[in-house]
N, C-alpha and C positions, 0 to 999 in steps of 0.2 A: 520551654517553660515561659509566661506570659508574668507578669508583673501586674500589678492591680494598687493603685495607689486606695488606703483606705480612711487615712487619718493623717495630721502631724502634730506631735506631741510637743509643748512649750516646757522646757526645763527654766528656772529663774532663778535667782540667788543674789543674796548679796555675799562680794567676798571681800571677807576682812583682810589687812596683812598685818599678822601677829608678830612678825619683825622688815626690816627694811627690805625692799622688792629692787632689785637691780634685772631690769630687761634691755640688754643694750642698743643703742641707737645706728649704730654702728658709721659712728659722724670720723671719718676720717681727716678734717679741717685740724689743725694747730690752732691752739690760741695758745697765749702769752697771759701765761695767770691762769685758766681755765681749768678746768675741767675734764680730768684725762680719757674718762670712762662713763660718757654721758646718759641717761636716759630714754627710750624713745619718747614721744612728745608730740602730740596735734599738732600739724603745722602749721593749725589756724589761730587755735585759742592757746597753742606752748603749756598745754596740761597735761599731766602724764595719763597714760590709759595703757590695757593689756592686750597685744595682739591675742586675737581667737587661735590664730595657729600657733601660738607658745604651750594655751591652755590645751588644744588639741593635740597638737605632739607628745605634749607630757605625759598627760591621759591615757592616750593610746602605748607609751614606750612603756610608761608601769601596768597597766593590763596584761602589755605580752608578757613580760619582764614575769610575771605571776601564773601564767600559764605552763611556765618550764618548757617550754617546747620553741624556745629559742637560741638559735646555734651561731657564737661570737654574736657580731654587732649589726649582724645581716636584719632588717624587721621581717616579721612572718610574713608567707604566702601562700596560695595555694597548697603549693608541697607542706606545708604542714596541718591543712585544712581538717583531716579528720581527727586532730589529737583533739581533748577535751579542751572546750571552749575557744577554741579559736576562730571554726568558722562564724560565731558570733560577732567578734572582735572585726573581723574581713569583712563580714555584714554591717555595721558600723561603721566603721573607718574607710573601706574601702578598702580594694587592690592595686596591685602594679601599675602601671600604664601597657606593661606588657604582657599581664597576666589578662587572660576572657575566662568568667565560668557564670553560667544564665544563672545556674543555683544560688548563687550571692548577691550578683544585682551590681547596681551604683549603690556607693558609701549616702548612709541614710542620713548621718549628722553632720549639721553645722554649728560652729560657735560662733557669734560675734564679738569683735572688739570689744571691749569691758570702757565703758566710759567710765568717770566718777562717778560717784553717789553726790546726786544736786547739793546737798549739804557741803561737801569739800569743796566746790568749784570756787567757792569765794574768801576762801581762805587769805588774811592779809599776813603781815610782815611780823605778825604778832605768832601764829601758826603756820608756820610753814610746809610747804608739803613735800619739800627736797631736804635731804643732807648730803653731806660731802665727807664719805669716808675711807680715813688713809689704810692701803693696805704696803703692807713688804712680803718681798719672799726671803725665807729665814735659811742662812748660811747653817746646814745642821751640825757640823762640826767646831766651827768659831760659836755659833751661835748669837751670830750679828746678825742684823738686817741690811735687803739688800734694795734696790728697785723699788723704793716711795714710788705710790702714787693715789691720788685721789680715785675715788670710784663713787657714783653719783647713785641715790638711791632713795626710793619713795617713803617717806618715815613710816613706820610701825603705828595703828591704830588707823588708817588710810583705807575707805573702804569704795568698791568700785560697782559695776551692773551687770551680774553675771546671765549671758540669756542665750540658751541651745536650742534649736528644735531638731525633731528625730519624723522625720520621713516611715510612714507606717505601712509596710506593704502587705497584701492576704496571706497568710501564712508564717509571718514572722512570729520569731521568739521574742521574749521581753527584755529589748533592748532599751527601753529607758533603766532599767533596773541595772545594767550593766554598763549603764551611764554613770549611774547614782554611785554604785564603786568603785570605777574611777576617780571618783571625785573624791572619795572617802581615801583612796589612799595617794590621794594627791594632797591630804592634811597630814597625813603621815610621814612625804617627804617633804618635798621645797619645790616652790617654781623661780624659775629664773635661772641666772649665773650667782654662781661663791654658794650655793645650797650647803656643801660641805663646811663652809664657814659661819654658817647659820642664817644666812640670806633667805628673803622670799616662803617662812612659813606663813600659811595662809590656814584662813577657818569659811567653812561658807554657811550663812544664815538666813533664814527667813527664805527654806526650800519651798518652789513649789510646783508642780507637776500639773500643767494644764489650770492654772489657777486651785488648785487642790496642796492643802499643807503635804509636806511629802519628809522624810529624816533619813538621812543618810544611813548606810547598811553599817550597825555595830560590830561587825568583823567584815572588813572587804575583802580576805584571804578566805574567809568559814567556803566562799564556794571556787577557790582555785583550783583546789586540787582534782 
């Protein structure tokens, strides 16, 4: 089977964060006073921004995660290629490193890094764009707290520069659509660390597909099954 590049599709957004975003930096340094659980951070201009591969991991682990055709914590492969909708997903994202199949191809999407939206980059002392919030883990039977500690997170209303493109081969299914709900239920859960504590709900606005207004799928399960 021959591959034939014919298109590449621009996905854009702007995404909101409807509560505090914690993506960690993963800064193994001590400081004294500091900061236990810091945010990643330009190393240039120390602004916060989203890795593309937080948003793509997520994306793709709630796709499969909706397919039902995932067994324990293994991600899909091959071996599950003919259940509904997956080889989609593998067409998208990509396979193994040690999986080959022509039929799939190389993973068509990429996300970039999310910079700020120009509007937040100048935020002074007046607006902040960090908080610093303390978590414990709760003894369930004293019902004391145990293990303070700070965790560092991008304040809520924070919006950043959401931008994909999708690699268009002859014969492909409509995987920007299968993009578009990912995204839809990536507002449904949480990105980042602490989701289950309410961390990192996000909204994305002002979609557009090739310069074309474009809306997120009002049910992103109506085609899982």
């Amino acid at each position: 089977m021959t591959l034939k590049l014919i298109g590449i599709s621009r996905v854009s957004a702007r995404l909101l964060l409807r509560t505090g975003l914690h993506i960690g930096a993963g800064d193994l340094e001590m400081r004294i006073g500091g900061i236990d659980n810091p945010v990643v951070k330009h190393p240039v201009t120390d602004l916060p921004y989203i890795p593309g591969s937080s948003l793509k991991g997520k994306i793709r682990a709630l796709l499969e995660w909706s397919t039902g055709a995932l067994v324990g914590n293994s991600p899909l492969g091959l071996k599950q290629a003919d259940q509904p909708g997956v080889r989609e997903i593998l067409m998208l994202f990509g396979i193994g490193g040690g999986e080959t199949d022509v039929s799939i191809g190389p993973s068509r999407l990429a996300i970039a890094d999310c910079e700020l939206a120009p509007e937040y980059a100048d935020r002074g002392r007046n607006q902040p764009l960090f908080e610093a919030k303390f978590e414990n883990s709760i003894n369930r039977i004293k019902g004391t707290a145990t293990n303070p500690r700070q965790t560092e997170r991008v304040v809520a209303g924070t919006r950043f520069l959401f931008e994909a493109s999708i690699r268009r081969f002859e014969g492909d299914p409509d995987l920007v659509h299968l993009l578009l709900r990912g995204m839809a239920l990536l507002e449904r859960d949480a990105l980042g660390g602490s989701g289950s504590r309410g961390y990192g709900k996000v909204r994305f606005e002002d979609i557009a597909v090739d310069g074309a207004p474009r809306a997120l799928p009002a049910d992103p399960f109506a085609t899982a099954a």
